[in-house]
KOLMI-425906 format. One line per field, with one value per residue (C-alpha): x, y, z; chain; residue in one letter. Coordinates in Angstrom, 1 decimal. Layout:
N
px X, ...
py Y, ...
pz Z, ...
chaine A, ...
residu a, ...
END
This chain:
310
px 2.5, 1.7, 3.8, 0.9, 0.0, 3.8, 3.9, 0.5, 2.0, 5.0, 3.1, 1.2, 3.7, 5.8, 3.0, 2.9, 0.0, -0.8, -2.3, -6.1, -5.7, -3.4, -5.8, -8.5, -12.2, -12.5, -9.4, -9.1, -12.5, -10.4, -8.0, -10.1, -11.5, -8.6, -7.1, -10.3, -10.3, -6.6, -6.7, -9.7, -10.1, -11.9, -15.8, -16.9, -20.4, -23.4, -26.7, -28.5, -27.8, -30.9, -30.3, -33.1, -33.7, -35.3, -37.4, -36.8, -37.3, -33.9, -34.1, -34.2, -31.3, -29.5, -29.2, -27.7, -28.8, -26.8, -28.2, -25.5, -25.2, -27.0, -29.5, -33.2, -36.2, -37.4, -33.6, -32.0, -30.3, -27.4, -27.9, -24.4, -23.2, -19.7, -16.9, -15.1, -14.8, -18.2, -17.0, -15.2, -16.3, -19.4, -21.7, -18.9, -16.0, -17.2, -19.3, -16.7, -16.6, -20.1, -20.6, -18.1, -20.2, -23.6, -21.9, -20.1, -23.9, -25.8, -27.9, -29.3, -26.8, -27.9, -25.4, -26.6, -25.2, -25.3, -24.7, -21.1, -19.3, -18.4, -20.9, -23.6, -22.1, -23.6, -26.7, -26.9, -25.4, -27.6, -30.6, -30.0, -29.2, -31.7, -34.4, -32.7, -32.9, -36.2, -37.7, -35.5, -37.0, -40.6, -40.2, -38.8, -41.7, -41.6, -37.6, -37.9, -36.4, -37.3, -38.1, -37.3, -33.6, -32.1, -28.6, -27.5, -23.5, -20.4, -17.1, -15.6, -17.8, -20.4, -19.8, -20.3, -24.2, -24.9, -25.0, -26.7, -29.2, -29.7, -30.5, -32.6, -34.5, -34.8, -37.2, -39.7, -39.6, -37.9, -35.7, -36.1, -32.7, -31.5, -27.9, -25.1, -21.6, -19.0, -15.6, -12.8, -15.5, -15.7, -17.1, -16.1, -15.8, -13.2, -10.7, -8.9, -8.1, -4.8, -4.6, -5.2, -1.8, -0.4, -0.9, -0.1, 2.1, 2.7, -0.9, -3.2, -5.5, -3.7, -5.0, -4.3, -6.8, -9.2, -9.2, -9.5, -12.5, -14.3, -13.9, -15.4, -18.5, -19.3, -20.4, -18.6, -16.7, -19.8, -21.4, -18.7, -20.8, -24.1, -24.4, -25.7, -21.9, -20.2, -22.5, -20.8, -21.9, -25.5, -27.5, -29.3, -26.7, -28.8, -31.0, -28.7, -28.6, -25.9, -22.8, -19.9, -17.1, -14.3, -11.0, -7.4, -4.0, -2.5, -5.7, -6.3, -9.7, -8.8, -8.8, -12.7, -14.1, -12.6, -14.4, -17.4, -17.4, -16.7, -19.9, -22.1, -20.9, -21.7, -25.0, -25.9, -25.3, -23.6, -20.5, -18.5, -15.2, -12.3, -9.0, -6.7, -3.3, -1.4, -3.8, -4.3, -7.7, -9.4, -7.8, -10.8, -11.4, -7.6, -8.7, -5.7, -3.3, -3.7, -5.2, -6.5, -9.3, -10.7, -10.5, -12.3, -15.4, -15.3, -15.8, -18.9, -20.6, -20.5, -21.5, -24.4, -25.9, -25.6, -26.9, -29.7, -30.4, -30.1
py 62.2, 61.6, 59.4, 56.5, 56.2, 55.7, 52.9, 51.5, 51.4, 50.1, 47.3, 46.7, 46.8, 43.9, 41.6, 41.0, 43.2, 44.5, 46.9, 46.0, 46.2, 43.5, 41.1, 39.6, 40.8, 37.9, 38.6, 41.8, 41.8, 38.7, 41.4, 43.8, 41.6, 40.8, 44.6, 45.9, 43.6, 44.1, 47.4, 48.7, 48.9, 45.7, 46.5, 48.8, 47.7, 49.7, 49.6, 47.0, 45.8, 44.7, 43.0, 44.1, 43.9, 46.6, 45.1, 46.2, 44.9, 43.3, 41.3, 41.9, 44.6, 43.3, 46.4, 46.6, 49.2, 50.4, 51.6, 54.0, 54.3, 56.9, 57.0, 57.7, 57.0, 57.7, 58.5, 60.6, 58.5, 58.1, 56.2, 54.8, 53.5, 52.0, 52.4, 50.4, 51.0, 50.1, 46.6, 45.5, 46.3, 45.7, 45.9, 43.5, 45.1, 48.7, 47.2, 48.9, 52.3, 52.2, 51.0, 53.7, 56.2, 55.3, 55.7, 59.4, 60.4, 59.1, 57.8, 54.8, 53.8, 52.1, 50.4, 49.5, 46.5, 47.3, 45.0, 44.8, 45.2, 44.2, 41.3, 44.1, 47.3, 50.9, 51.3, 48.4, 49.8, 53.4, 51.4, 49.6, 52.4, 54.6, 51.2, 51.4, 54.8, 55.1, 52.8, 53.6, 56.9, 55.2, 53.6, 55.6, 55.3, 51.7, 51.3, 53.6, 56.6, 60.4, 60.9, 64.1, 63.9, 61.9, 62.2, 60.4, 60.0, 57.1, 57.1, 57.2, 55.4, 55.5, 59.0, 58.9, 57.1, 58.9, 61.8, 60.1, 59.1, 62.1, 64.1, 61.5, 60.6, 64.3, 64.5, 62.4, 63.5, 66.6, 67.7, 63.5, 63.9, 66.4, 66.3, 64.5, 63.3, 62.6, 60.9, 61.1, 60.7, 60.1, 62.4, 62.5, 59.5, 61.8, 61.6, 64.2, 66.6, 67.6, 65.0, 62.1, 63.4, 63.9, 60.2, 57.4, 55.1, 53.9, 54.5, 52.0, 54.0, 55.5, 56.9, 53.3, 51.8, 54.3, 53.6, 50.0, 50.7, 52.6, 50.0, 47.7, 49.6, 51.2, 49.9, 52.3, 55.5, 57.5, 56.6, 58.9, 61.7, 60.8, 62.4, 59.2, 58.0, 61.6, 63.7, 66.8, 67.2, 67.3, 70.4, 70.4, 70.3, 73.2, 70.4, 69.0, 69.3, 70.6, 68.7, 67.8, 66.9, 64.5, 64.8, 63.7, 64.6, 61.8, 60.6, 61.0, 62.2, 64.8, 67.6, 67.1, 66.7, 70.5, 71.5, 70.2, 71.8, 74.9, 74.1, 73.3, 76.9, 78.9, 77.4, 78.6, 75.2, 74.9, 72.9, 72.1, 70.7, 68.5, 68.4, 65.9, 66.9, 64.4, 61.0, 58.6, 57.9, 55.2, 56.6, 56.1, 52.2, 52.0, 53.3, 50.5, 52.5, 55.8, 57.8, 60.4, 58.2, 58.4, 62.3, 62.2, 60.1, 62.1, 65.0, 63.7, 62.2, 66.5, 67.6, 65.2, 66.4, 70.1, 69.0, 67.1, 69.6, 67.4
pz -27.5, -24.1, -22.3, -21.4, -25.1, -26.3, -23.7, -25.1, -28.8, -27.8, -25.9, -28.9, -31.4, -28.9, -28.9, -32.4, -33.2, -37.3, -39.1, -39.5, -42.8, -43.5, -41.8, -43.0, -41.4, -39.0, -37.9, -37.3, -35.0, -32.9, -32.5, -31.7, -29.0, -27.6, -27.5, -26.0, -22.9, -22.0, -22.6, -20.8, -16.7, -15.0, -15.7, -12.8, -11.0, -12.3, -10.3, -12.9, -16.5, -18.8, -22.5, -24.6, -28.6, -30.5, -33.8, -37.1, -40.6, -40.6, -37.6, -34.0, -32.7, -29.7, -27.2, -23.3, -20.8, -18.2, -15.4, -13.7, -9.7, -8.6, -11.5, -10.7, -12.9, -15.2, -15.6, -18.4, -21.1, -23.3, -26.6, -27.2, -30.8, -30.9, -33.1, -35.1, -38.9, -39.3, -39.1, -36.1, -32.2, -30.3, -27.2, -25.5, -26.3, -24.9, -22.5, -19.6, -21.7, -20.9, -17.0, -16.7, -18.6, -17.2, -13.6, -14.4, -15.7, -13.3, -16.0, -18.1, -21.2, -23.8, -26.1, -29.7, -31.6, -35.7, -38.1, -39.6, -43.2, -44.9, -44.5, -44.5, -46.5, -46.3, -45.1, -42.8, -40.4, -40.4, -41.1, -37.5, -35.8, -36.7, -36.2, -32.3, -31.2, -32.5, -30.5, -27.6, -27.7, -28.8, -25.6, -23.2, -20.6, -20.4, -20.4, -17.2, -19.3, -19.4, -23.1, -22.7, -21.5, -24.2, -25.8, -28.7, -29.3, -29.9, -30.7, -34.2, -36.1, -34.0, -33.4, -37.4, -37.3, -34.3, -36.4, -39.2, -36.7, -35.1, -38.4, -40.0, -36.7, -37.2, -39.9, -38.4, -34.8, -34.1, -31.4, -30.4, -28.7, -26.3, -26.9, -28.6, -27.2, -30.3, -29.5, -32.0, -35.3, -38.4, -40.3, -44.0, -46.2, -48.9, -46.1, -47.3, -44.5, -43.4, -40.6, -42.5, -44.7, -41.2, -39.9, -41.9, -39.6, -36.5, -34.6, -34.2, -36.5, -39.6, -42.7, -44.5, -41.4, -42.1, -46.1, -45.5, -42.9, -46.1, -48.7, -46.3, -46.0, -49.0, -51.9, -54.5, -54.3, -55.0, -51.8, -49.9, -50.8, -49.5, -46.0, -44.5, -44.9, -44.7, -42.6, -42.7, -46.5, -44.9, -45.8, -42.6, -39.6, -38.0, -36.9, -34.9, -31.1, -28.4, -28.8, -26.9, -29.6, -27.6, -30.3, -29.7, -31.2, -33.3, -35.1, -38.6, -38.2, -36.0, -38.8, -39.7, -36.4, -35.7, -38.9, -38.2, -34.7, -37.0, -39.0, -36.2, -34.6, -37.6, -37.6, -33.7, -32.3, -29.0, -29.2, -26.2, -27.4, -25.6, -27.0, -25.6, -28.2, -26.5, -27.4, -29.7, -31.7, -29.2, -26.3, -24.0, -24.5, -22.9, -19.9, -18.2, -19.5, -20.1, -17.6, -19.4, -20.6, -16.7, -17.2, -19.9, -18.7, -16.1, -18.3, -20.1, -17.4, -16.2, -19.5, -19.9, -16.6, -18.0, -21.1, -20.0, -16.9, -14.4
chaine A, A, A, A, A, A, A, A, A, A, A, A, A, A, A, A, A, A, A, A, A, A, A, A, A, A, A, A, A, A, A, A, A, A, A, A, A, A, A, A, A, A, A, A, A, A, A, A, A, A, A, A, A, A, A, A, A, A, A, A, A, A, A, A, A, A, A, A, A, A, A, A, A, A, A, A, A, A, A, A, A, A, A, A, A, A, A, A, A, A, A, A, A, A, A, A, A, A, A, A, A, A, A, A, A, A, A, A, A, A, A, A, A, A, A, A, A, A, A, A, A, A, A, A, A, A, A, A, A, A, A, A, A, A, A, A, A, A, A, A, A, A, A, A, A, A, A, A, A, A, A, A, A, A, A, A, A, A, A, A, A, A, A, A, A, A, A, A, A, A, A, A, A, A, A, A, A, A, A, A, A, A, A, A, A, A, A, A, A, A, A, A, A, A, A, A, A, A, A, A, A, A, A, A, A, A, A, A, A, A, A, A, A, A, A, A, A, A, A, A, A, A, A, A, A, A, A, A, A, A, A, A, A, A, A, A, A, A, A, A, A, A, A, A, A, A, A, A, A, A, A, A, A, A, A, A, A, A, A, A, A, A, A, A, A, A, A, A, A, A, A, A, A, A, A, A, A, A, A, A, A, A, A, A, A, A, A, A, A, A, A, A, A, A, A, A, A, A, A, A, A, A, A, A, A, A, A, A, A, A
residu x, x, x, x, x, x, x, x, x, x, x, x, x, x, x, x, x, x, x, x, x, x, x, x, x, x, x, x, x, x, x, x, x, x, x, x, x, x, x, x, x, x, x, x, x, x, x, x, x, x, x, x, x, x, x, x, x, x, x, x, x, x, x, x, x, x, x, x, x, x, x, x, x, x, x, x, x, x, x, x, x, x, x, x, x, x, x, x, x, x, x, x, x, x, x, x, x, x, x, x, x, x, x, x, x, x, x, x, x, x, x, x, x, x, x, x, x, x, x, x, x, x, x, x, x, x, x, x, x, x, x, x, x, x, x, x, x, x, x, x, x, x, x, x, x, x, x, x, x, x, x, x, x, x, x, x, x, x, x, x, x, x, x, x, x, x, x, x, x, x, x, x, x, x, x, x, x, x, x, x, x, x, x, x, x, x, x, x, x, x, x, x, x, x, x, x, x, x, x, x, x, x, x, x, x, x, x, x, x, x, x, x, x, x, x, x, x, x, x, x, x, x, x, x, x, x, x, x, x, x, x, x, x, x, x, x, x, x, x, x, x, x, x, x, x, x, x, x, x, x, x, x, x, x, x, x, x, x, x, x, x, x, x, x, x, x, x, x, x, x, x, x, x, x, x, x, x, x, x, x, x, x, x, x, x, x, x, x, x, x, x, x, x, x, x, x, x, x, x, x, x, x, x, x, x, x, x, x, x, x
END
């Protein structure tokens, strides 16, 4: 393991910190909270912020554009999803993930705030989604955005209903995004690769997390094998567009994201894919400590500008 990310566990593990899954809901998105601001770099300046709401027929969806230094317009865009379990995170606590990533990109962000299990189980969380990057991409002119130079992605599981998205937005308006960026996702609600046998302790995401994440937000074990929750069982991934796939050592959902890269490959897809075998699942929202994270902003902000042509 690299050396940064041993510190940051052992850090952790000091302070008093649990498994998510022995907390209760509320308790573990306080953590959460708390984790993501001490472990992420001070908020860097982007050229303009804008908090927005996209309508849908469960309520208004609260979304944030970044508008990255350097970025023109209409400016190609990133529509960002964040992660955690489908139940913890939101715009806040990867608010500096994204000023980071608007600024490598030269381009607008936009960060999507879902609503959480397991107050609102499987499909809430697609249904917003899908309801947000719609009308992002509905409109694109009047949010100073190129409709034609727009990537969809997250991390973990938002990597997960980026995907969803993606295919889905898919059958009503194809090709609608240009490109999608996945970090460390999740991909398949069996959870029965090798690397969730491989990681079951010590990592702030361990199979355990991961099964305590999916009885949150699902409503039964049958629901695993519907391709809105497990999108690798879809029977139409050759609608999906270039990716960049971000995956890191010690996570237990290292395993499927390779074999979906395998899956998007053997359908003609171009797949760029990251490998950092010394990282942790989350790596990049602890930018403070572990330097690698930088490297890999770096590295998207690049491939979104080859992606997008720009």
């Amino acid at each position: 393991m690299d050396e940064s990310a041993r510190l940051l566990l052992e850090l952790f593990k000091s302070s008093g910190r649990r498994p998510y899954e022995e907390l209760a809901p509320a308790e573990a998105r306080e953590q959460q909270r708390l984790g993501a601001i001490g472990s992420q770099i001070d908020p860097p300046e982007v050229a303009a912020i804008e908090e927005r709401a996209a309508p849908s027929a469960f309520g208004p969806i609260p979304l944030r554009l970044y508008r990255g230094l350097g970025s023109t317009s209409p400016a190609p865009a990133f529509i960002f999803i964040h992660g955690g379990g489908w139940a913890l995170g939101s715009i806040a606590t990867h608010d500096p993930l994204c000023r980071a990533l608007a600024n490598a990109a030269a381009c607008t962000v936009v960060s999507i705030e879902y609503r959480l299990a397991p107050e609102h189980r499987f499909p809430a969380a697609v249904e917003d989604s899908l309801a947000a990057a719609d009308w992002i991409a509905d409109q694109a002119t009047t949010l100073g955005i190129d409709p034609a130079r727009i990537a969809i992605g997250g991390d973990s599981a938002g990597a997960n209903l980026a995907v969803v998205t993606a295919l889905a937005s898919h059958q009503t308006k194809p090709g609608r995004f240009a490109a999608q960026v996945l970090l460390y996702p999740a991909l398949d609600m069996r959870m029965g690769s090798a690397s969730h046998r491989r990681f079951t302790a010590d990592l702030l995401l361990t199979h355990g997390t991961m099964l305590w994440f999916r009885e949150l937000y699902l409503r039964d074990s049958s629901q695993q094998l519907d391709w809105r929750a497990s999108p690798c069982l879809s029977q139409h991934l050759e609608l999906l567009p270039p990716t960049l796939m971000i995956t890191a050592g010690y996570d237990p959902l290292c395993d499927e994201a390779y074999e979906f890269a395998a899956a998007l490959r053997s359908r003609d897809i171009a797949v760029a894919h990251s490998h950092f075998d010394g990282q942790m699942h989350g790596f990049m929202t602890a930018s403070k400590f572990i330097p690698e994270a930088q490297r890999a902003i770096a590295g998207i902000g690049e491939h979104l500008r080859q992606m997008l042509a720009y």
